[in-house]
Short mmCIF file of the C-alpha atoms (twelve columns), coordinates in Angstrom:
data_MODEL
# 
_entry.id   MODEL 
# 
loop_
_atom_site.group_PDB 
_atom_site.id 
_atom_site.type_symbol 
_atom_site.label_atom_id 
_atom_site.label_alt_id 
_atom_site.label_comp_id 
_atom_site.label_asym_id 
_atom_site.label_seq_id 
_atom_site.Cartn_x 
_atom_site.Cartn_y 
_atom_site.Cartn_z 
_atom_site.pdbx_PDB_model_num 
ATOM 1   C CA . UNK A 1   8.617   -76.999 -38.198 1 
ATOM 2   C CA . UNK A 2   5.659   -76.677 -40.609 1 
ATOM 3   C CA . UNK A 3   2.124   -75.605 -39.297 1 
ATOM 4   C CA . UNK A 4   -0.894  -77.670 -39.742 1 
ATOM 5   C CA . UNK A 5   -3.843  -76.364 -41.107 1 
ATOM 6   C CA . UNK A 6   -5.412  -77.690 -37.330 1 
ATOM 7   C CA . UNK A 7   -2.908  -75.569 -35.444 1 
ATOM 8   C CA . UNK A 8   -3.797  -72.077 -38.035 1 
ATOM 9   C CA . UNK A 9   -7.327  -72.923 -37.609 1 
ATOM 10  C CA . UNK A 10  -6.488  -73.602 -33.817 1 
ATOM 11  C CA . UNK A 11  -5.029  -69.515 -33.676 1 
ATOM 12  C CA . UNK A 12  -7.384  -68.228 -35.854 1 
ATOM 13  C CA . UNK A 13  -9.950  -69.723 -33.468 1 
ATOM 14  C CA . UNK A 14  -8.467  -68.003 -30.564 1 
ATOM 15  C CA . UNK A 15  -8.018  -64.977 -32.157 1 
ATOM 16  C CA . UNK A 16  -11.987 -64.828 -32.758 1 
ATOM 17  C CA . UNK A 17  -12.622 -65.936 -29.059 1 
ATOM 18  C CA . UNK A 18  -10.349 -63.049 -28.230 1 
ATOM 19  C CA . UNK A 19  -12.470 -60.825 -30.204 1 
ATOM 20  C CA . UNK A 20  -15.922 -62.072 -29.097 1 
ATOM 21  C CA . UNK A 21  -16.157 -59.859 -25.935 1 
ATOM 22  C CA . UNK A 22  -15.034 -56.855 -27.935 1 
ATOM 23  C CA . UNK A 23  -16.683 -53.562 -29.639 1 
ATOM 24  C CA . UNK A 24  -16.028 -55.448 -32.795 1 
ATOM 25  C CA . UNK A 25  -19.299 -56.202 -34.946 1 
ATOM 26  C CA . UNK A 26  -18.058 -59.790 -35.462 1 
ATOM 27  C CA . UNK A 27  -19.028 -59.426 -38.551 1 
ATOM 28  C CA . UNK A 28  -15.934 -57.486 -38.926 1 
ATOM 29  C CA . UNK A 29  -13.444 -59.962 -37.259 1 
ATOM 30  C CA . UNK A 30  -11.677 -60.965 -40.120 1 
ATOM 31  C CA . UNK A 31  -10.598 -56.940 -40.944 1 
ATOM 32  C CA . UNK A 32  -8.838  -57.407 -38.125 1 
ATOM 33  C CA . UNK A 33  -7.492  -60.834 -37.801 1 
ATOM 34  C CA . UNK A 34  -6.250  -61.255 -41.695 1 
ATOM 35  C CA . UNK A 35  -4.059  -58.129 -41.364 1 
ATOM 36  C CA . UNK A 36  -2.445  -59.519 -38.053 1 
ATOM 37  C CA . UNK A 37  -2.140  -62.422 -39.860 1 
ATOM 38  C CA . UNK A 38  -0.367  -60.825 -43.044 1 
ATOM 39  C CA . UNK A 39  1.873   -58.659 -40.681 1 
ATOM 40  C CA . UNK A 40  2.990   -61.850 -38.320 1 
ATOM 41  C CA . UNK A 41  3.926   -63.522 -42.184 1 
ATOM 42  C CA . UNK A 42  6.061   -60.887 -43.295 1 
ATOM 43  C CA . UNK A 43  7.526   -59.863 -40.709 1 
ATOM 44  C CA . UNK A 44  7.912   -64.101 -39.838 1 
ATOM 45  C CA . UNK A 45  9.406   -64.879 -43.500 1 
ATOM 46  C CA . UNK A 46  11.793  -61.581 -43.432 1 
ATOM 47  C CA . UNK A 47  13.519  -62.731 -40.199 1 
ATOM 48  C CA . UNK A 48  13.882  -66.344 -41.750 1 
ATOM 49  C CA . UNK A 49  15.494  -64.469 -44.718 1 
ATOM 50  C CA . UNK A 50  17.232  -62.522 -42.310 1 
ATOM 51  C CA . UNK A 51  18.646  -65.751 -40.957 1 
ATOM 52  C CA . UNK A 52  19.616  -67.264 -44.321 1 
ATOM 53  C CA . UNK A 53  21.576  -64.187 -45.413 1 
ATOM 54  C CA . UNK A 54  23.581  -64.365 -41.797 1 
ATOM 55  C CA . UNK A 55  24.449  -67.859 -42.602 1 
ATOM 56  C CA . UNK A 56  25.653  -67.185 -46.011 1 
ATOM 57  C CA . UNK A 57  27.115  -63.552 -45.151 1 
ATOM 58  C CA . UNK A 58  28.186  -63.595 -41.842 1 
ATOM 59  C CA . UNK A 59  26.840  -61.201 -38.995 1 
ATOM 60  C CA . UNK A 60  25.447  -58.595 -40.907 1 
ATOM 61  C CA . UNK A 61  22.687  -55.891 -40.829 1 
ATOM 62  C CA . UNK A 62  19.990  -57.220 -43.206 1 
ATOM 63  C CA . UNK A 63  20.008  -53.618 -44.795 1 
ATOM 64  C CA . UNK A 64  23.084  -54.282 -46.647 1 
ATOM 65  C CA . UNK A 65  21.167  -57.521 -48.619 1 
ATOM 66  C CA . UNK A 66  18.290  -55.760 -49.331 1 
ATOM 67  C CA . UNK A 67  17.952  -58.080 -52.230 1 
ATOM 68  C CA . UNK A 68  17.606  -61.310 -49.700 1 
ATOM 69  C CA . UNK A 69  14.018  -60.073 -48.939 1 
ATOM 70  C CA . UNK A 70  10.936  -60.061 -50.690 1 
ATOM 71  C CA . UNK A 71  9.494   -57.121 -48.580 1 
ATOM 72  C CA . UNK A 72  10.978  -54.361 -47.175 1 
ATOM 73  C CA . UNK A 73  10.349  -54.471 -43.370 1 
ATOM 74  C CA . UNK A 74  11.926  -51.268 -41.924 1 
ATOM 75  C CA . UNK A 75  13.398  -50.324 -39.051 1 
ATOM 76  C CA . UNK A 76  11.102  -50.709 -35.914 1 
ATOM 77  C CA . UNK A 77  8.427   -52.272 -37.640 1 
ATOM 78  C CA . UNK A 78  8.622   -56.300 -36.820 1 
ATOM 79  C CA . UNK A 79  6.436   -57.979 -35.112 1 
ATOM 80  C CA . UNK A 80  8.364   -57.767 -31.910 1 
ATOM 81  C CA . UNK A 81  8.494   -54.536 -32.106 1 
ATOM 82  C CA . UNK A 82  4.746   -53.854 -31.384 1 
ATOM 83  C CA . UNK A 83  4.204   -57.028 -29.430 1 
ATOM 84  C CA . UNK A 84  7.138   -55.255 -27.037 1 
ATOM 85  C CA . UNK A 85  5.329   -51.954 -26.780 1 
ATOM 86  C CA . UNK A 86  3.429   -51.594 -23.521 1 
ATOM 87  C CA . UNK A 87  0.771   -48.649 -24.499 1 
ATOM 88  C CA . UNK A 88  -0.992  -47.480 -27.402 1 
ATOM 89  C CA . UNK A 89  -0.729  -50.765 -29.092 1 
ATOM 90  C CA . UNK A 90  -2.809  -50.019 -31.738 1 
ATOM 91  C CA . UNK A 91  -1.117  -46.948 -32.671 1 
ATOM 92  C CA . UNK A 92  2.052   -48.821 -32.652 1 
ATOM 93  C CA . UNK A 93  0.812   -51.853 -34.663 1 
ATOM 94  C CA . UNK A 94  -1.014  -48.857 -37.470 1 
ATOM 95  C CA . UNK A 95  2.658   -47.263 -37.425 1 
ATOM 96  C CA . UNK A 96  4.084   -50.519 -38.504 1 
ATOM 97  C CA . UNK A 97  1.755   -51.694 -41.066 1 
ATOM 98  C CA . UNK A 98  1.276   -48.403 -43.130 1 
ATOM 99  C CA . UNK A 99  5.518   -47.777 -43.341 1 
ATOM 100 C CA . UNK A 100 5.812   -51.627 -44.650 1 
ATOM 101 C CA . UNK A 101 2.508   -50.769 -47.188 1 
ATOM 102 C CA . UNK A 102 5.194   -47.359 -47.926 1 
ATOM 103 C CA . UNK A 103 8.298   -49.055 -48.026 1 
ATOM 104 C CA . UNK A 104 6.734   -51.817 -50.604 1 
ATOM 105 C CA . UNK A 105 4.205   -49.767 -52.417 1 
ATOM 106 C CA . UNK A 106 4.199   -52.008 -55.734 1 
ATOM 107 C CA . UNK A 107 3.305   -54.843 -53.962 1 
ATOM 108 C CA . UNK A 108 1.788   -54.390 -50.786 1 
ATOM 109 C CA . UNK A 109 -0.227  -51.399 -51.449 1 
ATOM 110 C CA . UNK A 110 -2.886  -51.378 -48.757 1 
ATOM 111 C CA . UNK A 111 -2.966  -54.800 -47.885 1 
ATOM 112 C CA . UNK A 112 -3.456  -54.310 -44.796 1 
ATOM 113 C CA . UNK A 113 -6.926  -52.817 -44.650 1 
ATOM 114 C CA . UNK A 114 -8.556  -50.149 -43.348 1 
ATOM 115 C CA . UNK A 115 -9.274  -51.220 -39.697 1 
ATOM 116 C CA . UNK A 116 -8.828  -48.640 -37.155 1 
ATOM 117 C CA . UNK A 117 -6.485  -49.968 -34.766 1 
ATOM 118 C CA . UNK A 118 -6.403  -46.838 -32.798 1 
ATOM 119 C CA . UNK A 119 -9.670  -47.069 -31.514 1 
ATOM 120 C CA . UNK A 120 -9.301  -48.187 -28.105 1 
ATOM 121 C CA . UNK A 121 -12.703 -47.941 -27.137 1 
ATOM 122 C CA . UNK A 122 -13.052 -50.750 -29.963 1 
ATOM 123 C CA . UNK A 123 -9.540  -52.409 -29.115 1 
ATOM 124 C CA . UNK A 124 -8.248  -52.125 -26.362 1 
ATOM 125 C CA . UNK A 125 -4.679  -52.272 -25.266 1 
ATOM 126 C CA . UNK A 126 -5.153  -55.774 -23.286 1 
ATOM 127 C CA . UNK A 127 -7.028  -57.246 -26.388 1 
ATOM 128 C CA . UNK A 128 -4.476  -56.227 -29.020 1 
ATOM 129 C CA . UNK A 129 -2.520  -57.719 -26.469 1 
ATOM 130 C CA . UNK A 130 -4.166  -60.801 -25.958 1 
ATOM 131 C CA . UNK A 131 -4.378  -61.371 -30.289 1 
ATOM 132 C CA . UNK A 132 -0.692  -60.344 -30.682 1 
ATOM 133 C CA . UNK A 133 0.320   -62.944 -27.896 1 
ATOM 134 C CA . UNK A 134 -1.737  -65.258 -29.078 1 
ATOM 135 C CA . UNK A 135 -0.317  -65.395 -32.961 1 
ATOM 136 C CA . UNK A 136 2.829   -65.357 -31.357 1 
ATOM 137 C CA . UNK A 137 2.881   -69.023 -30.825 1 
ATOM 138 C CA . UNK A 138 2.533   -69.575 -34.256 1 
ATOM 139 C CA . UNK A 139 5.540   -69.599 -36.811 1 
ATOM 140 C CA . UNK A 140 4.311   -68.257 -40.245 1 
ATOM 141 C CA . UNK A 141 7.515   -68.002 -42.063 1 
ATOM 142 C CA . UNK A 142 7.899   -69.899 -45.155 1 
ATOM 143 C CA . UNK A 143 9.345   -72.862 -43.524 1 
ATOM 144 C CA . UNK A 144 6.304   -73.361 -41.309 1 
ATOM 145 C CA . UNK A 145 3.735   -72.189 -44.354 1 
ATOM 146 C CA . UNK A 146 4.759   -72.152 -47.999 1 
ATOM 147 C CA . UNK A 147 3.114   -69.350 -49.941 1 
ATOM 148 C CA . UNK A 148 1.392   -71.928 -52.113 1 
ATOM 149 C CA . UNK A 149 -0.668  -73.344 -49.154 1 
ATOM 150 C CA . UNK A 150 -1.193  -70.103 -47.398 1 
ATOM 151 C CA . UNK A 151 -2.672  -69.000 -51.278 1 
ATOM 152 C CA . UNK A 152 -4.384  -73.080 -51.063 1 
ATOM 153 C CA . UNK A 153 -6.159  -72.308 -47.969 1 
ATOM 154 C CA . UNK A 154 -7.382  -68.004 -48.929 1 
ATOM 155 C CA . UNK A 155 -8.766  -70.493 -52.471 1 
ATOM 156 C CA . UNK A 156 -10.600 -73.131 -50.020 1 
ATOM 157 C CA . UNK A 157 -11.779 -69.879 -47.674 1 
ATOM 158 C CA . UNK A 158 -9.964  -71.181 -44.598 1 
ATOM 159 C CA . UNK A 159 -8.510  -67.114 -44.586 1 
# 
């Protein structure tokens, strides 16, 4: 079902009342919400190419069509992976985004930033928490959010 731009202006809303009460100068908000956002896409659009392959090839482990995906996503890295770990979030949710910035170094070469997720006195565990949950309503695959108006919308400033 495709996203409006109301409902991604709706969780990137929430996402900055989630930060409000934070360490974070919220002048630096958006170091921290556009990388969520970036992760929750790729990781979003690799389990919809995930899906297609399955479809076309059966049950099969999505390493075996590496050529299905336009990022490498590895192993223990999705989305669901951090949003399942219970402590050290940030440290789990760094882990994640620098091995997908290594596994796709000619195109995703630190696109993630340099925000220090493993501050907890800045983050803490319930806020990461509380943003993670909180983008988890929303479905940024392609299907939701074509890559021509998620590039629309970083043009008109909206990300």
């Amino acid at each position: 079902m495709p996203l409006t731009l109301q409902e991604l202006k709706s969780h990137l809303w929430n996402c900055a009342e989630i930060l409000r009460g934070s360490a974070v100068d919220r002048t630096d908000w958006k170091a921290y919400i556009l990388p969520l956002l970036f992760f929750k896409r790729i990781c979003d659009v690799w389990d919809e190419e995930t899906a297609d392959a399955a479809k076309l090839y059966g049950d099969v482990d999505p390493v075996d069509f590496p050529e299905v995906h336009h990022f490498n996503v590895p192993d223990g890295c999705q989305w669901l992976d951090v949003r399942e770990t219970p402590a050290h979030i940030g440290a789990a949710l760094s882990y994640a985004m620098h091995e997908i910035e290594q596994a796709n170094p000619e195109t995703l070469y630190r696109v993630f930033g340099a925000a220090d997720w493993g501050n907890r006195q800045m983050l803490s565990d319930e806020i990461l928490k509380d943003l993670i949950e909180g983008l988890s309503e929303a479905s940024l695959g392609n299907k939701a959010l074509s890559a021509e108006e998620l590039a629309g919308l970083r043009a008109r400033g909206i990300i």
